[in-house]
DOTIFI-183584 format. One record per residue (C-alpha): residue in one letter; x, y, z. Coordinates in steps of 0.25 Angstrom, whole numbers, padded with zeros to 4 digits, always signed. Each point is the difference from the previous one (the first is absolute). Last residue first. Layout:
N
AXYZ
...
END
This chain:
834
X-0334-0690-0326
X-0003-0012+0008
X-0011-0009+0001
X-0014-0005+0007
X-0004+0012+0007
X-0005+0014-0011
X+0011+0009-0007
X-0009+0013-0005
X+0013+0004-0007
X+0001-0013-0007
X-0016+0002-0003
X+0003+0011-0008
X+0010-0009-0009
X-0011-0012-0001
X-0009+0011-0006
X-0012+0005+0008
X-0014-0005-0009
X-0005-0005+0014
X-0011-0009+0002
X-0003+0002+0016
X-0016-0002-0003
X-0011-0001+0013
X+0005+0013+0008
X-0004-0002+0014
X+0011+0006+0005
X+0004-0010+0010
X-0009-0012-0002
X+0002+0002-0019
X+0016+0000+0005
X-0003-0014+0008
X-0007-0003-0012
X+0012+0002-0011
X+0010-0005+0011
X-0007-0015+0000
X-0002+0003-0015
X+0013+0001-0002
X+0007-0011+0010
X-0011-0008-0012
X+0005+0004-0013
X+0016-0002+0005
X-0005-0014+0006
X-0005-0003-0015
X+0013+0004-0008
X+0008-0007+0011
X-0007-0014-0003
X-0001+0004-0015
X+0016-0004-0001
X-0003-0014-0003
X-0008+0007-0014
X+0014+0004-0005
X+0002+0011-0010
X-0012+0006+0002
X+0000-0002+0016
X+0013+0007+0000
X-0006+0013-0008
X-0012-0002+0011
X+0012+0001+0011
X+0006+0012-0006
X-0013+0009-0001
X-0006-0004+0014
X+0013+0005+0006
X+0002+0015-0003
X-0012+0006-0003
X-0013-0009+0007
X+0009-0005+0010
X+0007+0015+0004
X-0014+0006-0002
X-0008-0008+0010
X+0013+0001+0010
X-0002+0015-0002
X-0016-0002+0004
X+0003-0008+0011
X+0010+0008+0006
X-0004+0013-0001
X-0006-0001+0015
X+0014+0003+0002
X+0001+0013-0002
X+0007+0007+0011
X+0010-0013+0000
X+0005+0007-0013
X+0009-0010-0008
X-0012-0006-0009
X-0003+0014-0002
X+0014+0006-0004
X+0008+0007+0011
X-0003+0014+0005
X+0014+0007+0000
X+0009+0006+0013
X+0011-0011-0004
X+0003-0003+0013
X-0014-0001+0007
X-0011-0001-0013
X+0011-0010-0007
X+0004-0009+0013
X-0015+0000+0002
X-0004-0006-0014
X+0012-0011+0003
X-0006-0004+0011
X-0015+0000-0008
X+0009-0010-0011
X+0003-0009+0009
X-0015-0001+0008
X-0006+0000-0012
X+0007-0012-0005
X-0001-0008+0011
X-0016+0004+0001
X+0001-0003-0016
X+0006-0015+0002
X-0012-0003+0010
X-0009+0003-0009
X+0006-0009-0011
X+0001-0011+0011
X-0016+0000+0003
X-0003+0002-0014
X+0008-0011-0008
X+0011+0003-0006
X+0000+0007-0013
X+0004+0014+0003
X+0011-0007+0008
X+0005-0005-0013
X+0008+0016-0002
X+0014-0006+0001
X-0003-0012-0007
X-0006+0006-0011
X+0009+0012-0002
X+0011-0012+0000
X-0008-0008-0011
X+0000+0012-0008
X+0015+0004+0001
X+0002-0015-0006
X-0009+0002-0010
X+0007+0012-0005
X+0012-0008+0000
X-0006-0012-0008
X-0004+0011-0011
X+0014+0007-0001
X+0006-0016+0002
X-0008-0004-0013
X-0003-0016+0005
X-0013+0007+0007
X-0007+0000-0013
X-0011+0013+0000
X-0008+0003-0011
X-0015-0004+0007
X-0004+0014-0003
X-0006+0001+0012
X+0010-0006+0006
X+0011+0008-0007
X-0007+0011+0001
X-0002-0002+0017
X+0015-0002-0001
X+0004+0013-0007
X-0010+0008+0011
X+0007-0004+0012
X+0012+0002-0004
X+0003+0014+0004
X-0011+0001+0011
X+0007-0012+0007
X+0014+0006+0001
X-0008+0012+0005
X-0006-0009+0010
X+0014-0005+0006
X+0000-0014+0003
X+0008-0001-0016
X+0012+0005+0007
X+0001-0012+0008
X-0002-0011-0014
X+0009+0009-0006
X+0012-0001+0008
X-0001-0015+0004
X-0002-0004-0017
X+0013+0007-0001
X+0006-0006+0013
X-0004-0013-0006
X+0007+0003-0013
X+0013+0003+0006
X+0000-0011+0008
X-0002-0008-0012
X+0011+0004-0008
X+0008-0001+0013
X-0001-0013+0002
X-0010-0004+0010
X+0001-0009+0012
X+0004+0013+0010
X-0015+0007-0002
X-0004-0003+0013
X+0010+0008+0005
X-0002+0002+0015
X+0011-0007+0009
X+0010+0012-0002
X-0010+0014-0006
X-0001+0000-0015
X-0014-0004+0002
X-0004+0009+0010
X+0006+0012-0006
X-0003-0003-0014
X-0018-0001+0006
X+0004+0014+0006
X+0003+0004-0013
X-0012-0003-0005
X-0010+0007+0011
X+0008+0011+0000
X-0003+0001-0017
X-0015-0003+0004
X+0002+0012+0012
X+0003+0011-0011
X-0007-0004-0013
X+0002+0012-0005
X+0004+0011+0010
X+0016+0000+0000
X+0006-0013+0007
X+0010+0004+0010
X-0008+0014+0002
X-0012-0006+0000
X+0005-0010+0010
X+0006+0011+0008
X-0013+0007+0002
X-0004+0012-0009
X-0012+0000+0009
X-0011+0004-0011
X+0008-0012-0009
X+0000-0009+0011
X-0014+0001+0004
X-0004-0001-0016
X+0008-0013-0001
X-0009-0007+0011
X+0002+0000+0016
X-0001-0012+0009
X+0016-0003+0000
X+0001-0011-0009
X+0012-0006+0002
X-0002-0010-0009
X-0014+0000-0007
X+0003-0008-0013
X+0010-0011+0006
X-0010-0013+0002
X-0007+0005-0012
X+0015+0003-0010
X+0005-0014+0006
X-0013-0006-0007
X+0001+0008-0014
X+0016-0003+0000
X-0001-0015+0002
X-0012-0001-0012
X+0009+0008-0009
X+0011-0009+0001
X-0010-0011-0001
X-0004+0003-0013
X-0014+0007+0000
X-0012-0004-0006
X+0001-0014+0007
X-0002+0004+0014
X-0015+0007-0006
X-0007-0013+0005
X-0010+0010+0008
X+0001-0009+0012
X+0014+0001-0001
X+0007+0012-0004
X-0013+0007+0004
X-0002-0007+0013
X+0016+0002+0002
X-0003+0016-0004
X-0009+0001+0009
X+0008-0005+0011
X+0012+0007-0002
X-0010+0013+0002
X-0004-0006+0013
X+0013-0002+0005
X+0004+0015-0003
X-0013+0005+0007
X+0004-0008+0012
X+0014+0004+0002
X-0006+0015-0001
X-0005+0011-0010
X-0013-0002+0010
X+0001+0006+0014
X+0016+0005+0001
X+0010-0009+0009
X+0010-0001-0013
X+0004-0010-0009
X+0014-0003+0001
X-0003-0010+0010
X-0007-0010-0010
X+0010+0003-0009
X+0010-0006+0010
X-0008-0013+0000
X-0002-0002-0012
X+0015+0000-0004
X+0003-0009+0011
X-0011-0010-0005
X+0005+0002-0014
X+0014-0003+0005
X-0003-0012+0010
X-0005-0006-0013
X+0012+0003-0009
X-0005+0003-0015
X+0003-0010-0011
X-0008+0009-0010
X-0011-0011-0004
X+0000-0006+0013
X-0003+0013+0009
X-0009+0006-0011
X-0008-0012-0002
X-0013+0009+0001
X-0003-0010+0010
X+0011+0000+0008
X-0001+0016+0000
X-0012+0001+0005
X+0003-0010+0011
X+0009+0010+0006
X-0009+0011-0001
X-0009-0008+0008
X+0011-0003+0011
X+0001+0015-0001
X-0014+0003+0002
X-0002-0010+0013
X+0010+0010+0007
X-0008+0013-0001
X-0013-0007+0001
X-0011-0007-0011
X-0013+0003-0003
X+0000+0015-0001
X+0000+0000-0014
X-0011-0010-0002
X+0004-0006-0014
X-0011+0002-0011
X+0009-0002-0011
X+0003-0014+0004
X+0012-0006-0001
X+0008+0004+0013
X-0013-0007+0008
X+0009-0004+0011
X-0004-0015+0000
X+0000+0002-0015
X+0016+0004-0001
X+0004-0011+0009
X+0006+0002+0015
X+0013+0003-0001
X+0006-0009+0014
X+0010+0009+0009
X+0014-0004+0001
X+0004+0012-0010
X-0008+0010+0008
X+0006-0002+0013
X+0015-0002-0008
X-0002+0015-0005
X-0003+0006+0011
X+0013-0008+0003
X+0005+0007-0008
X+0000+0014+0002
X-0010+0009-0008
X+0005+0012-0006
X-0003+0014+0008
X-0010+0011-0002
X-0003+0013+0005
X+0014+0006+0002
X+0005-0006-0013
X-0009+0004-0007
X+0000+0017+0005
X+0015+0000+0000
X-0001-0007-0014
X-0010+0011-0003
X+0011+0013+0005
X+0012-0006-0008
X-0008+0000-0013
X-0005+0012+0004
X+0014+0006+0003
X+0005-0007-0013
X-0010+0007-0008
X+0001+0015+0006
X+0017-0003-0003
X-0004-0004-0014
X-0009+0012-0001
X+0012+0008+0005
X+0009-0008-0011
X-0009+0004-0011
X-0004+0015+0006
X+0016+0002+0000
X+0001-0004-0015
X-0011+0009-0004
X+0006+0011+0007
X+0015-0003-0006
X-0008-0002-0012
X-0008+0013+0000
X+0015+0006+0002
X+0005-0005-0013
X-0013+0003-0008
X+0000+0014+0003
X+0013+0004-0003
X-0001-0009-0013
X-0012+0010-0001
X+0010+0012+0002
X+0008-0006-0014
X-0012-0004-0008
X-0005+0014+0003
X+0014+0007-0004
X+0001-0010-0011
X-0012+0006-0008
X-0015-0005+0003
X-0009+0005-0011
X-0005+0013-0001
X-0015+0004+0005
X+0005+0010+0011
X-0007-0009+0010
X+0007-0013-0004
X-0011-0010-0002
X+0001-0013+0005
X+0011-0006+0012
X+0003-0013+0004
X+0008-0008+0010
X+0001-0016+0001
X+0003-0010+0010
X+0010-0008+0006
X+0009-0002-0011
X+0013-0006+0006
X+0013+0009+0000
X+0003-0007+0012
X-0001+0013+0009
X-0015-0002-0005
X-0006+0005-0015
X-0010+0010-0005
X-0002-0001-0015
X-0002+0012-0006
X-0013+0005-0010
X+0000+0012-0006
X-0011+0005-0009
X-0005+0011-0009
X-0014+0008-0006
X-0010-0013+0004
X-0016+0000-0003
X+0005-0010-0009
X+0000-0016+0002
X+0013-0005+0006
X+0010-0001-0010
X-0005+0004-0013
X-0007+0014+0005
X+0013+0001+0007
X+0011-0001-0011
X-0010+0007-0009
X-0001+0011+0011
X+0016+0001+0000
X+0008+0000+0012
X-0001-0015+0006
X+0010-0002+0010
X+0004-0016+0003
X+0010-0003+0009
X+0005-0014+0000
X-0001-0011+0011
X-0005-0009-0011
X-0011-0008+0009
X-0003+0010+0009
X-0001+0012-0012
X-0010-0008-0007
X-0008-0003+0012
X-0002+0016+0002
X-0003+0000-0015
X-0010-0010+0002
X-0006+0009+0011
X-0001+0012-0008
X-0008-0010-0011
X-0008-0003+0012
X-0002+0014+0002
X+0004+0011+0012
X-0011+0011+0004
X-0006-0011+0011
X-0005-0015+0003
X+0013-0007-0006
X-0001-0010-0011
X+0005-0015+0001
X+0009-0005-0009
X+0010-0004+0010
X-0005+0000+0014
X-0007+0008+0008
X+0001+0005+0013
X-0006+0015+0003
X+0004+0012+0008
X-0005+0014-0007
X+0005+0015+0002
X-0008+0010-0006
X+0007+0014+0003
X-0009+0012+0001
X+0010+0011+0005
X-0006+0010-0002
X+0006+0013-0008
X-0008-0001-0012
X+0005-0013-0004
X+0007-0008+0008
X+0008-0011-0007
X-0007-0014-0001
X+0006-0012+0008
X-0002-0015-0003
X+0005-0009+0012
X+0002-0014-0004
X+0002-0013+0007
X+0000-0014+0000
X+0004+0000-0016
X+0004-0015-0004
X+0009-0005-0011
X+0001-0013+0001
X+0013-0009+0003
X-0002+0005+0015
X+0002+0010+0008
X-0010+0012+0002
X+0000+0014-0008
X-0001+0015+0006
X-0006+0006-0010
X+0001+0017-0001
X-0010+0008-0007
X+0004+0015-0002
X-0010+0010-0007
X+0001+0015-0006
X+0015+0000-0003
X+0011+0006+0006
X-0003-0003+0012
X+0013-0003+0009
X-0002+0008+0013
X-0014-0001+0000
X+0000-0015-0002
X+0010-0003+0013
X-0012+0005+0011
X-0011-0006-0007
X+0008-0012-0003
X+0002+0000+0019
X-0014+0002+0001
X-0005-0011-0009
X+0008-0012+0005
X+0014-0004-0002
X+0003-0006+0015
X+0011+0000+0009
X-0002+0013+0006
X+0004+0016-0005
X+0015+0004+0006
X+0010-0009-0008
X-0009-0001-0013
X-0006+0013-0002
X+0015+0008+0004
X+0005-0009-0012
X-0011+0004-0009
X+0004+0016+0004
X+0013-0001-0003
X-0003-0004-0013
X-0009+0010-0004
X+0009+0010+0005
X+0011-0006-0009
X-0010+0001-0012
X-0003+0014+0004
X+0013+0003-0001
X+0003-0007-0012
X-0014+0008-0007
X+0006+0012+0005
X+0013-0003-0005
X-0008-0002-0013
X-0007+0012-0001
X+0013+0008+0004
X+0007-0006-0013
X-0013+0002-0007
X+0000+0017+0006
X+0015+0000-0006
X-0002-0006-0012
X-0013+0009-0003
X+0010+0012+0002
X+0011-0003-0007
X-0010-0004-0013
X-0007+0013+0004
X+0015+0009-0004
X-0001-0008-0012
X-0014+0003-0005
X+0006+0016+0003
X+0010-0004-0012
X-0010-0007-0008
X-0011+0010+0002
X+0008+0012-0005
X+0004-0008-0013
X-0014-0005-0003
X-0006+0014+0003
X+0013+0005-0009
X-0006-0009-0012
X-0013+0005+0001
X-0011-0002+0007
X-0015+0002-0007
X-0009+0012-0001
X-0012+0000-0006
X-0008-0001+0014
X+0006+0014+0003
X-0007+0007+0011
X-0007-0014+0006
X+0015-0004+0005
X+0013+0005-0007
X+0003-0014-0006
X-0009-0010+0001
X+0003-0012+0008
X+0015-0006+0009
X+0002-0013+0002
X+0012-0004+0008
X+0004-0017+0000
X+0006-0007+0013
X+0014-0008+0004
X+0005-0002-0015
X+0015-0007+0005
X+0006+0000-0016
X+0011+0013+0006
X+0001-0005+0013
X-0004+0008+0013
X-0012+0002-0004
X-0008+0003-0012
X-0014+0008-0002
X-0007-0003-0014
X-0005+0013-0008
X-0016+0001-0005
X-0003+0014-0007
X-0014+0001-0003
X-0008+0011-0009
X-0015+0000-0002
X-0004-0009+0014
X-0018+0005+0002
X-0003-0001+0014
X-0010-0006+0009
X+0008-0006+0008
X-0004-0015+0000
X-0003+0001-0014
X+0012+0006-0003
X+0009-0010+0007
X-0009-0011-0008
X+0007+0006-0014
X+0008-0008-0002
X+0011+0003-0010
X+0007-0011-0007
X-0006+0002-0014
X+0006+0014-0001
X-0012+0011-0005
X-0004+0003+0014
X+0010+0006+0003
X+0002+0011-0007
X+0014+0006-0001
X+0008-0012+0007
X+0012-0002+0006
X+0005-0013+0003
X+0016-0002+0008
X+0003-0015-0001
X+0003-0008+0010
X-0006-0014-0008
X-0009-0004+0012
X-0001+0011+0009
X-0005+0009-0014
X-0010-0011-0004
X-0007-0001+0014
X-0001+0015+0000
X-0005+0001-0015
X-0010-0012+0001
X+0004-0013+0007
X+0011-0008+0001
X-0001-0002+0016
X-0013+0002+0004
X-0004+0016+0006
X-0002-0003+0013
X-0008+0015+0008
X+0003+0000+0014
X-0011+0008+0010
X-0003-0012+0006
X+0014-0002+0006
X-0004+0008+0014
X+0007+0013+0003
X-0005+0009-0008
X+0007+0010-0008
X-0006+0015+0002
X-0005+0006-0014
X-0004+0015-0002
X+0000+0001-0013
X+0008+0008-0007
X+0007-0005-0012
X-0007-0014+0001
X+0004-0012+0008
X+0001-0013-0007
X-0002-0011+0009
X+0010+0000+0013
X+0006-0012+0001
X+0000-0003-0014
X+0002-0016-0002
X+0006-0004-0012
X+0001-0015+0000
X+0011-0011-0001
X-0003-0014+0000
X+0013-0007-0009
X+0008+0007+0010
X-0006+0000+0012
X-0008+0012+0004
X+0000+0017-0001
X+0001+0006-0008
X-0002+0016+0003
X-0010+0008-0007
X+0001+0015+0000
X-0012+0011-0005
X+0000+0014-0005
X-0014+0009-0002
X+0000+0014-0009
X+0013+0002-0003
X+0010+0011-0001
X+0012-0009+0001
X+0007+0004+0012
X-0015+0002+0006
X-0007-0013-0002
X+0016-0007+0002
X+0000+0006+0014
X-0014-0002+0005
X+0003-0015-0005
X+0012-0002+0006
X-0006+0008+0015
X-0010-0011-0001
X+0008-0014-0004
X+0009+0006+0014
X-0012+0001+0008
X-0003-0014-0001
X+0016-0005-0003
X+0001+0003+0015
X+0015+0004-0002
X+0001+0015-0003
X+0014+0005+0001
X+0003+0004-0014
X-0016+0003-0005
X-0001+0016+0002
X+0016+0002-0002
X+0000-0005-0014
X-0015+0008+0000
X+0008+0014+0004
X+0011-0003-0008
X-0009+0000-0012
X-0007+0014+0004
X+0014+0006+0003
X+0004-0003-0014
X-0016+0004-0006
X+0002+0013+0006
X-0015+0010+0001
X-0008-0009-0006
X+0005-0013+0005
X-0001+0008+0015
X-0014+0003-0002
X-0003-0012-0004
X+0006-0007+0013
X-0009+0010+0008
X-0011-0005-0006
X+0002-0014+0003
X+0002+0001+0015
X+0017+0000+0005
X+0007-0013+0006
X+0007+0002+0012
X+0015-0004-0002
X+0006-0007+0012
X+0014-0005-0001
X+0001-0015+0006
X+0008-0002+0013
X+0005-0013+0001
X-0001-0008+0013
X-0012+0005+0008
X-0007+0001-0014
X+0002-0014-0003
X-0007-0004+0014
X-0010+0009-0001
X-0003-0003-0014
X-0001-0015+0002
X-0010+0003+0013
X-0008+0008-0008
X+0000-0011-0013
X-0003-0011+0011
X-0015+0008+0007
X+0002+0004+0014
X-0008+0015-0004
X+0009+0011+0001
X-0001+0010+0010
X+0011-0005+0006
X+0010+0004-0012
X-0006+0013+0000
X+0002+0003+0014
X+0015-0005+0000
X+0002+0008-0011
X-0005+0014+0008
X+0005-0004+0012
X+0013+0000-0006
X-0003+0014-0008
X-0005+0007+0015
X+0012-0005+0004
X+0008+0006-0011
X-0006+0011+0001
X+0003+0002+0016
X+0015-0002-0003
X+0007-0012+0005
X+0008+0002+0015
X+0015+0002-0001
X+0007+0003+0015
X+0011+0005-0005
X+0009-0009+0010
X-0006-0011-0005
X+0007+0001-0012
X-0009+0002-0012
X-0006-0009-0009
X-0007+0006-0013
X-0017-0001+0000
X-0002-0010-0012
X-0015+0005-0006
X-0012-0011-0006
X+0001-0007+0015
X-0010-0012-0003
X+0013-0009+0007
X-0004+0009+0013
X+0013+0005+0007
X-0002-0007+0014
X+0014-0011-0001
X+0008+0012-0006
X-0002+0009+0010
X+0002-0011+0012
X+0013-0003-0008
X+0004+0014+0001
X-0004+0001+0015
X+0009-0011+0003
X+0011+0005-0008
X+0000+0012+0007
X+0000-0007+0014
X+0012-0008-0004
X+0006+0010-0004
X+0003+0008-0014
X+0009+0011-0003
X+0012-0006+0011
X+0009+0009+0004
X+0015-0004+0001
X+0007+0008+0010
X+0017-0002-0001
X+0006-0001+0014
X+0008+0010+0006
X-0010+0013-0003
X-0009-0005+0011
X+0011-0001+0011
X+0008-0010+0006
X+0013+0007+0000
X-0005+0010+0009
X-0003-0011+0010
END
């Protein structure tokens, strides 16, 4: 056991544990990165703990730092400053700085070396130089401009403007305080152009001195000495020194001599180091920024919804405005060039944030409502169809471009994933009044990447919304309606087709309520045997019974847009076509598509006008947009049922005349709505009037056509009394229901004609729908052709049968309105729909 003793075997001590070198790491992992002093690392064992100053020095930095405002040049500096530690050198007031020229002009000059070496806010910087050079030089006021701008569009821009000996003068932080002097121009412009040193006894005596600084200042310039700053290179010219009147006010006889010259070369080249320092930090700014910026757009697109609308441009624009207005265009397909969109924005002035955002469609050559122009807007256009970049520096260039008012320009495209052009981005005006440079085409190619993505994501998620609708009114069809079976089809097809004059089809007078549900189809049928449709275009009998049939079902239960209306449209224009002995007017192409477009003008008509879809935002608003929204259903219904197996009644036509009946079939349906109506109306009562018209023109003949469907449509104003009456207590009863759903879902208090709470209204708006809408078109018809005079007559008397039920209810003897047609629109009496 002695053997085994301590001294036996060597003891290695170990100078660090694992205990030791947890605490040293835990050390390490808290020392503040803002720490201005490195505290020595001792063992463990020593027990080291920092110095209460150099706490108090680390709380110190770290409160300074957050104190800071967010803004990006703090954060930069911060994050620079954590990892080189620039010498601080506090800058000393003006008068102490004479003091010390006077009293050792060597340790005054390293003094101002010093003073400007580790400034890099090119602000403060442009300050202390010209404090410096004033009292260097004994002068009375000292100023620097930098150039700035693409080569070929240079400018001197002083950041600070000519600071007197002196004055008591802070730099601002806004750009409105930058003086431009033009490139070229007078003694400085001169002196940054050739690089040529001027010094000057009396000013005012060398043709290129200006004297507007002067005036400004109210001073008198005697001496001038004008010096370019370089860079790093030798011919690199970065910024001009100017320097005025010798020895201030004491000795305005004094000029610089040649040692003033020498003494401000050699400190110029001390600023040259400087100023390219605090532009190499501007410009890492301006990338960090840039990077911000960008990082930023993408955070906008993954995280804000689906759709460029105003919030999420207000949201992007603040973080990219370097100009005082934005405009983008978000363009549709299609071999034109059409604008759906534009949002205009204007910078906040004054602090609010006052932006005007607008939301229009127009297509091209059409002028905005708003701040931008249509010579803006060609520019736009201009832009789409090259896909080039333009930016406009100069006023010439932008008084000759797009009509004055205008300082600079730059216009990008905005393209997809696919590089296509999808819209366009603008901005006018940069704040600071300088042209766009590349760092702004730069951040706004930044801009316009990421508004494509966006604008790309709310294209395919209004093609998504689209689909769903689509898929939501087929659900809707196809759960309310069904195609008729055959042998529906085989009871109607072994019935007799009475004649057209046993029925009464040829009249104009035609009881609407004469004939039953089934009865009407066997009377369509005969219809098209005597228009020699079914002959003329080879169409299959049990077809065109099959296809009536089913478009029978897909009108809905509701109490006048029905079945029944439909028929009696097609029966109108049969007694037109006919009786009227308008058939030869049209080709017989056009004569098929006017009468398939009667029978099929209300399908799927839901009770509810275009307004009720609009204020509900319903899926057919949606699929359709707000013009013409239930007419373009309507239609495409119509191509459902005829492309459907068993139904095409078009299948004998080539394929030149398919297409020119499914034209004639589209206008004809869209012409049913009023404001279709209210757009032609007047150039065919000219025509008549005029007695100019020729139907073989096909723009005449089609506004004829879109007449003789208004005509049809709204014939029961010309029916005898007894069924006109009757028609307006089914219309009123449709169009109340659908006043309720408005006052109960939609909160709102429908339209008179709608408002069951003002229905002894009726006569007196019925009054003014005949005398306004009606009346008009069926006297222009009567001009043209006296056989049409039967309607105007039963239009004048249903008038004066509501005229004096109106005078027995109010008591009023006159109802002559002066109310335009468009105001009676919004006043929609029974008889039709909006």
């Amino acid at each position: 056991s002695s053997s085994l003793n301590s001294n036996s075997f060597p003891v290695h001590k170990r100078s660090n544990s694992k205990r030791c070198l947890r605490n040293d790491f835990a050390r390490a992992k808290s020392r503040s990165v803002f720490q201005t002093q490195d505290g020595s690392t001792q063992p463990c064992s020593q027990g080291f703990s920092p110095s209460p100053a150099s706490r108090r020095s680390s709380l110190k930095e770290m409160r300074k730092y957050t104190s800071l405002p967010p803004s990006s040049i703090n954060i930069l500096s911060l994050l620079i400053e954590s990892k080189v530690k620039l010498p601080r050198y506090a800058s000393k007031h003006l008068e102490i700085k004479r003091e010390l020229k006077k009293m050792d002009d060597r340790a005054f000059f390293l003094d101002v070396v010093k003073d400007i070496a580790n400034d890099l806010d090119l602000k403060s910087l442009t300050k202390k130089i010209t404090e410096n050079i004033a009292v260097l030089l004994d002068a009375e006021a000292a100023s620097l401009f930098l150039i700035e701008g693409p080569k070929g569009k240079q400018a001197l821009v002083s950041k600070v403007f000519d600071v007197p000996s002196g004055a008591n003068f802070l730099p601002s932080h806004s750009e409105e305080n930058e003086v431009e002097v033009p490139w070229g121009k007078g003694i400085l412009g001169w002196v940054a152009e050739t690089g040529e040193t001027v010094n000057l006894d009396v000013a005012y005596e060398d043709p290129r001195y200006n004297d507007g600084v002067d005036r400004i200042l109210g001073q008198h310039t005697n001496s001038l000495l004008c010096m370019p700053v370089r860079g790093t290179g030798e011919e690199d010219i970065i910024a001009v020194a100017q320097v005025v009147n010798k020895s201030g006010k004491e000795c305005e006889d004094e000029y610089f001599t040649n040692e003033d010259e020498k003494l401000l070369e050699t400190y110029l080249q001390f600023v040259g180091i400087a100023l390219t320092n605090a532009q190499i930090m501007e410009a890492t700014r301006r990338e960090y920024e840039r990077n911000r910026v960008s990082t930023f757009f993408i955070l906008v697109i993954q995280l804000s919804s689906l759709q460029i609308e105003k919030d999420k441009v207000e949201m992007i624009w603040p973080w990219a405005k370097p100009a005082n207005i934005c405009s983008l265009l978000s363009t549709q397909g299609g071999c034109d060039i059409v604008f759906s969109k534009l949002f205009e924005l204007n910078t906040p002035i004054n602090g609010h944030n006052d932006y005007d955002t607008h939301s229009h469609r127009s297509s091209s050559g059409k002028s905005f409502d708003g701040q931008i122009s249509c010579n803006l807007l060609k520019l736009a256009e201009q832009v789409a169809a090259s896909g080039e970049v333009i930016n406009i520096a100069e006023i010439v260039e932008v008084e000759r471009g797009c009509g004055g008012n205008l300082r600079s320009l730059l216009a990008m495209p905005i393209r997809n994933r696919h590089s296509e052009i999808i819209g366009v981005a603008t901005i006018v005006n940069k704040l600071n009044s300088m042209p766009f440079n590349e760092h702004d085409e730069q951040l706004f190619e930044a801009f316009t990447i990421f508004c494509g993505l966006g604008i790309n994501n709310t294209l395919t998620y209004g093609e998504l919304e689209m689909a769903i609708a689509r898929q939501k009114v087929a659900i809707e069809v196809l759960s309310y309606h069904a195609t008729a079976s055959w042998k529906e089809v085989e009871a109607i097809q072994g019935r007799e087709v009475p004649s057209a004059d046993e029925w009464h089809l040829c009249t104009l007078t035609f009881d609407d309520f004469s004939l039953d549900r089934d009865p009407m189809v066997v009377a369509a049928v005969r219809m098209f045997l005597d228009l020699g449709l079914v002959t003329k275009f080879k169409m299959d009998y049990a077809t065109v019974i099959r296809w009536l049939l089913t478009v029978q079902r897909n009108y809905r239960n509701v109490p006048y847009h029905n079945w029944r209306h439909a028929f009696n449209v097609a029966q109108v224009m049969f007694a037109v076509l006919t009786s009227c002995e308008m058939k030869d007017t049209f080709p017989e192409l056009e004569v098929l598509g006017m009468f398939v477009a009667c029978l099929c003008h209300d399908l799927d008509h839901r009770g509810t006008n275009n307004s009720f879809q609009a204020k509900t935002g319903s899926a057919l608003a949606l699929l359709y947009g707000t013009q013409n929204t239930m007419e373009h259903h309507h239609f495409n219904h119509a191509v459902m049922i005829i492309n459907s197996e068993g139904h095409n009644i078009f299948s004998g036509l080539t394929s030149e005349h398919y297409s020119r009946v499914m034209n004639v079939l589209k206008q004809c349906i869209l012409a049913t709505d009023l404001t279709v109506y209210f757009h032609k109306r007047n150039a065919f009562f000219d025509l008549v009037k005029n007695g100019t018209y020729s139907w073989e023109d096909e723009a005449q003949r089609e506004i004829l056509r879109s007449m003789l469907m208004t005509a049809s449509d709204l014939a029961a104003s010309t029916k005898p009394w007894s069924v006109q009456r009757r028609v307006a207590e089914l219309v009123t009863a449709e169009f109340f229901a659908q006043g309720d759903q408005e006052r109960q879902q939609l909160q709102i208090t429908p339209p008179a004609s709608m408002d069951r709470e003002r229905e002894h209204e009726l006569p007196i708006l019925q009054y003014r729908w005949i005398h306004d809408i009606c009346l008009p078109l069926y006297q222009s018809l009567a001009e043209m052709n006296p056989r049409f005079e039967v309607m105007r007559d039963g239009a004048k008397a249903n008038m004066e049968q509501w005229e004096a039920l109106a005078e027995s209810i109010t008591g009023v003897k006159s109802l002559e309105t002066e109310d335009k047609p468009e105001d009676v629109e919004a006043e929609q009496a029974p008889g039709t729909e909006v």
